[in-house]
N, C-alpha and C positions, 0 to 999 in steps of 0.2 A: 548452556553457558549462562551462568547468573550475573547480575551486572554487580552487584553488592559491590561497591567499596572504588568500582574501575570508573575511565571516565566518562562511559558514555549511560552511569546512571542518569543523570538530570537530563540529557536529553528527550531516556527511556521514557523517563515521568511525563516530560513536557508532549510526548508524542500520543502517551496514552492520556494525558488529559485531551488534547486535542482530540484524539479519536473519538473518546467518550463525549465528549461533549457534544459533536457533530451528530452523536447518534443521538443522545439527548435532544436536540433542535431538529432532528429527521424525526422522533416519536411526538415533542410539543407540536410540532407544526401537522403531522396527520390525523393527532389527536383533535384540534383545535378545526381543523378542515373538515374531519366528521360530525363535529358539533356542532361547527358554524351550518352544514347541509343540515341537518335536522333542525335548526331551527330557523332556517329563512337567511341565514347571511354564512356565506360561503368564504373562505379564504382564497383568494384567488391565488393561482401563482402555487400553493401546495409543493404543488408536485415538482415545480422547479427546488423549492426551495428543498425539498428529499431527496433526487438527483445530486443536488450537489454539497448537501453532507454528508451524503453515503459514503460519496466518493472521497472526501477529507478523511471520513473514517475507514477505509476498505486502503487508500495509502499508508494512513499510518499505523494499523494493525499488519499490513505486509514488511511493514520495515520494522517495528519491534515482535514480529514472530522469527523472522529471519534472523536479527540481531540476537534473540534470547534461543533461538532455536529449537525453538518450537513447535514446527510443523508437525503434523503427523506425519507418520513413519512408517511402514509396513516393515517389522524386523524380522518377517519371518524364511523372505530369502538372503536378505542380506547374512542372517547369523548364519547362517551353514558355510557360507566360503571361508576360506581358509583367511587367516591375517592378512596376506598379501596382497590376495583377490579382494577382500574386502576393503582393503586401502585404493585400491586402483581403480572398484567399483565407487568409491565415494568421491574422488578425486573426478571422474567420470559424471557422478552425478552433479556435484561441486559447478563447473568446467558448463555442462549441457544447462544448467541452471542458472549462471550466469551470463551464458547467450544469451535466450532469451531474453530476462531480463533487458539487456544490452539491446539487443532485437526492437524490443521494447519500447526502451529509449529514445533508438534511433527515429521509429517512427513518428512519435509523438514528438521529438523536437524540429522534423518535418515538418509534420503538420502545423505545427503551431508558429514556422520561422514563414510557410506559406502565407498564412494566416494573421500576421502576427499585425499587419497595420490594416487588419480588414474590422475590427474593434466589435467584433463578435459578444452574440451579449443576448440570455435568454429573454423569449417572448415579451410575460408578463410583468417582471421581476426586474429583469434587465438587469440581472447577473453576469458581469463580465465571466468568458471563457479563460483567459487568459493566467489568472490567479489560478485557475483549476488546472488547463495541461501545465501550469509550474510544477503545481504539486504532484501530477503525476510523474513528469520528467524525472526529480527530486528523488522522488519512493522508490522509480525502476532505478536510478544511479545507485543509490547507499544500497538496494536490493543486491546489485550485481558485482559493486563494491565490497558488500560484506561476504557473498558469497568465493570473491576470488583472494581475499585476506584469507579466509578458513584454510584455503588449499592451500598457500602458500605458509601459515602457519602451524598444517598438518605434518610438514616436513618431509620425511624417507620413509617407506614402508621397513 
């Protein structure tokens, strides 16, 4: 699915700059944390601060692979079913893919409605939690959202 020309190009951009950049700031900050050990002054905190770009980046590559459809594919049982089989196996996979997701979801905005006036917040860094299960909540919804538009835009076998 290409986005060219639909609406949710600018999104697309804004998601993979975001992603990119986060991994940019996870490679500056472990770069700069090995330098600073080798020469007598350490970066503290590092590791929080990689955690939790990863994780900005690891949401919004799940949501613009999903949107652009992307994932990897193994097509080598799917092409032998017949059209039919092959509609009701994707609608199937579609369906199981979206649970999860969903599944997902659910947990994390658990966790995070238990959590939410406990003001959570790493060690060193004191990176609020709270901005981050957002964005995961966010990635697994549009994840399970894109995936249950697909099936219903799939139509009739």
């Amino acid at each position: 699915m290409k986005d060219e020309g639909s609406p949710v190009r600018l999104p697309m951009r804004l998601l993979v700059a975001i992603g990119g950049g986060a991994l940019l700031l996870a490679m500056a900050a472990d770069a700069v944390a090995v330098v600073g050990r080798h020469v007598g002054l350490p970066l503290l905190g590092s590791i929080e601060l990689v955690q939790a770009a990863v994780l900005l980046s690891a949401a919004a590559a799940i949501v613009v692979a999903t949107v652009r459809g992307s994932h990897a594919v193994v097509h080598l049982l799917v092409e032998r079913w017949s059209p039919r089989g092959r509609f009701w196996l994707e609608v199937a996979i579609g369906l199981s893919s979206a649970f999860f997701f969903a599944a997902l979801l659910a947990g994390t905005v658990w966790i995070a409605a238990d959590l939410w006036n406990g003001h959570e917040e790493s060690e060193l860094l004191r990176i609020p939690y709270r901005p981050l299960r957002i964005a995961v909540a966010a990635s697994a919804a549009a994840v399970a959202i894109t995936f249950l538009v697909r099936i219903v835009r799939r139509g009739k076998p």
